[in-house]
PALUMGU-636281 format. One record per residue (C-alpha): residue in one letter; x, y, z; residue number from 1. Coordinates in steps of 0.02 Angstrom, whole numbers, always signed. Each point is the difference from the previous one (the first is absolute). Layout:
BEGIN
+------+--------+--------+--------+-----+
| code |     xx |     yy |     zz | pos |
+------+--------+--------+--------+-----+
|    A |      X |      Y |      Z | NUM |
...
+------+--------+--------+--------+-----+
This chain:
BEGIN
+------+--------+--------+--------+-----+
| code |     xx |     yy |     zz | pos |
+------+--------+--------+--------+-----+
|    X |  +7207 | +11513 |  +6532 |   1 |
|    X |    -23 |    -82 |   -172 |   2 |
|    X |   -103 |   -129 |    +83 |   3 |
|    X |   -104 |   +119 |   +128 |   4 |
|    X |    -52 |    +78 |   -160 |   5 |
|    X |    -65 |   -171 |    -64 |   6 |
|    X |    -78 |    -42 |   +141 |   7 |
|    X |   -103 |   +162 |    +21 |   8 |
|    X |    -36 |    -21 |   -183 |   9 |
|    X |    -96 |   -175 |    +18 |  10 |
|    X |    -93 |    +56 |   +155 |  11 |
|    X |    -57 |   +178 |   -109 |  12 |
|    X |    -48 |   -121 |   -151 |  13 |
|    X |   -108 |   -120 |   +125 |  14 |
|    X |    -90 |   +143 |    +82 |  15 |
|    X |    -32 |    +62 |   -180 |  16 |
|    X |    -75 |   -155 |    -61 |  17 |
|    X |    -95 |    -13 |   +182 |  18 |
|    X |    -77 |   +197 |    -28 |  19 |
|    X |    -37 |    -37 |   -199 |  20 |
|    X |    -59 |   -174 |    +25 |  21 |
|    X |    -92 |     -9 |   +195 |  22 |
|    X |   -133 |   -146 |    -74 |  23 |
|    X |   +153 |   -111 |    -65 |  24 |
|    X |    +44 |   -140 |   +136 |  25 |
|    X |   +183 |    +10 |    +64 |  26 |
|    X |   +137 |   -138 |    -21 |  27 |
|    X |   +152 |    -12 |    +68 |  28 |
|    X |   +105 |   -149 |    -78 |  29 |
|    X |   +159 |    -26 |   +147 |  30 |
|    X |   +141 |    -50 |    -69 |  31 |
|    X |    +91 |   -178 |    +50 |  32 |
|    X |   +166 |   +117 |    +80 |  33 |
|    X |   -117 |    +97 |    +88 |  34 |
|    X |    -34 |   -157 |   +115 |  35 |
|    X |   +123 |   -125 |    +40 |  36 |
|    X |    -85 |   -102 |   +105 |  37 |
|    X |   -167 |    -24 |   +114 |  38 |
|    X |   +106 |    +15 |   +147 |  39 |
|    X |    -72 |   +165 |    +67 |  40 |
|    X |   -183 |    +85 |    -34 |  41 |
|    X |    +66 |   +158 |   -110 |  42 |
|    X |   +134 |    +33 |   -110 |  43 |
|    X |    +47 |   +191 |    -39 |  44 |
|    X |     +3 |    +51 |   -200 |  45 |
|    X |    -10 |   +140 |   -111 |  46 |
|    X |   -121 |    +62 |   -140 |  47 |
|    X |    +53 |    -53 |   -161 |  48 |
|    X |    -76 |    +60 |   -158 |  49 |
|    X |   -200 |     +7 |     -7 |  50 |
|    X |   -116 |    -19 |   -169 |  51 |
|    X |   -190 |    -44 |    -50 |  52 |
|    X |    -11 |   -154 |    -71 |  53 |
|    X |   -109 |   -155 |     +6 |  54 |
|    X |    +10 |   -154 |   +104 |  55 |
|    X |    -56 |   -190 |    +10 |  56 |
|    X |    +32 |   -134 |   +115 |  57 |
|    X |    +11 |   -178 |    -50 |  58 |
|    X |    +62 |   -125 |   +146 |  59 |
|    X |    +81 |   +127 |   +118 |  60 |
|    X |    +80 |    +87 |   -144 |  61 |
|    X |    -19 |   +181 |    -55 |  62 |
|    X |     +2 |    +27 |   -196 |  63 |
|    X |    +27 |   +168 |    -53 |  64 |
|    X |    -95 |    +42 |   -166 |  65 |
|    X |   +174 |   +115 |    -89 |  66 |
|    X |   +117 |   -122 |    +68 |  67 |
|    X |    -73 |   -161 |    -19 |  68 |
|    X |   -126 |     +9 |   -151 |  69 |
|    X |   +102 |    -74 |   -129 |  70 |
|    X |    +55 |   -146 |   +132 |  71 |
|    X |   -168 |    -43 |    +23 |  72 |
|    X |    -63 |    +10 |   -183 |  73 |
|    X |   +162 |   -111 |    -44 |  74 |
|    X |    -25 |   -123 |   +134 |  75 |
|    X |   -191 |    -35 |    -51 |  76 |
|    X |    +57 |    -22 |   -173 |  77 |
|    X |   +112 |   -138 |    +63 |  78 |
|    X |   -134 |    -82 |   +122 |  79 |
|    X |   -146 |     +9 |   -141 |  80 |
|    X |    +46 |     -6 |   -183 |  81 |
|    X |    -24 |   -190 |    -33 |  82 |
|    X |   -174 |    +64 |    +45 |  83 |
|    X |    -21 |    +96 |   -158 |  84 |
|    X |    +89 |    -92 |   -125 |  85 |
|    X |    -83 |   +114 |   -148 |  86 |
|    X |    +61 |   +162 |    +77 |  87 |
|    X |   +142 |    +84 |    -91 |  88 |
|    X |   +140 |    +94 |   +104 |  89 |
|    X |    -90 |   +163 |     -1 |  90 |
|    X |   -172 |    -94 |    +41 |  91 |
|    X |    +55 |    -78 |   +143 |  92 |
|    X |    +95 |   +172 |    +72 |  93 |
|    X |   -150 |   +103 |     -8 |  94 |
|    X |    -80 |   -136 |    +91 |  95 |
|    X |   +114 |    -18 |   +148 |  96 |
|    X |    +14 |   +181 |    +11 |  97 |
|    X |   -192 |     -9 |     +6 |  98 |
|    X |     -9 |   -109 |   +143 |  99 |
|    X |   +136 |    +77 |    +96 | 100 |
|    X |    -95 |   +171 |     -1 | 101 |
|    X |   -150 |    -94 |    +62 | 102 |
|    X |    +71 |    -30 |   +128 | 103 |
|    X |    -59 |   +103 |   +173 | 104 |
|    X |   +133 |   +149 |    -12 | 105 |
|    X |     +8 |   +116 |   +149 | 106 |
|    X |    +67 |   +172 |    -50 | 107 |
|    X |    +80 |    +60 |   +155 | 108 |
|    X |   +149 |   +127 |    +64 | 109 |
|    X |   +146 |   -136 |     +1 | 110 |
|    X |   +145 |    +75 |   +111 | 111 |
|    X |   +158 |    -93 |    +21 | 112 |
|    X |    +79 |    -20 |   +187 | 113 |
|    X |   +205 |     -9 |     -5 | 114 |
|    X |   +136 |    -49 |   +101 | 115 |
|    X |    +53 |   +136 |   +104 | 116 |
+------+--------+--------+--------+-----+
């Protein structure tokens, strides 16, 4: 019962977001359990927890602006600080962090499909 709860929870929340939020583009990010292989056309899942957030895609992958911020700012500072030699600490972090939020965010409803 515990779970039927849940589940009716996450599908209230998405339609909330959907009602409050009809311009925002809807993403569903599938989970790796919720298909084990390519060997038929569908898999079944369940709606998992829903939220507005931003998105970007580099190479395939989706970055998630709350999740993966801080990964990205940290990971420019790693690929690019021999290219500011002069920049203290603090320089160089408002720097990444100014890059990273240049880069082409897409808020959007992000809902979260489960294994059943």
């Amino acid at each position: 019962m515990k779970q039927i709860n849940k589940d009716k929870e996450n599908i209230n929340t998405l339609l909330q977001l959907i009602k409050d939020n009809p311009e925002l583009p809807i993403l569903p990010m599938v989970a790796t359990e919720a298909v084990c292989d390519d060997s038929f056309s569908y898999w079944m899942a369940k709606w998992g927890r829903a939220k507005i957030d931003k998105y970007w895609l580099d190479d395939g992958r989706v970055y998630l602006y709350n999740e993966d911020f801080e990964t990205l700012v940290d990971e420019w500072i790693d690929d690019n600080y021999e290219d500011y030699p002069n920049f203290t600490d603090e320089e160089l972090q408002k720097k990444a962090e100014s890059v990273i939020n240049g880069y082409e965010w897409v808020e959007a409803i992000i809902v979260y499909i489960e294994q059943l």
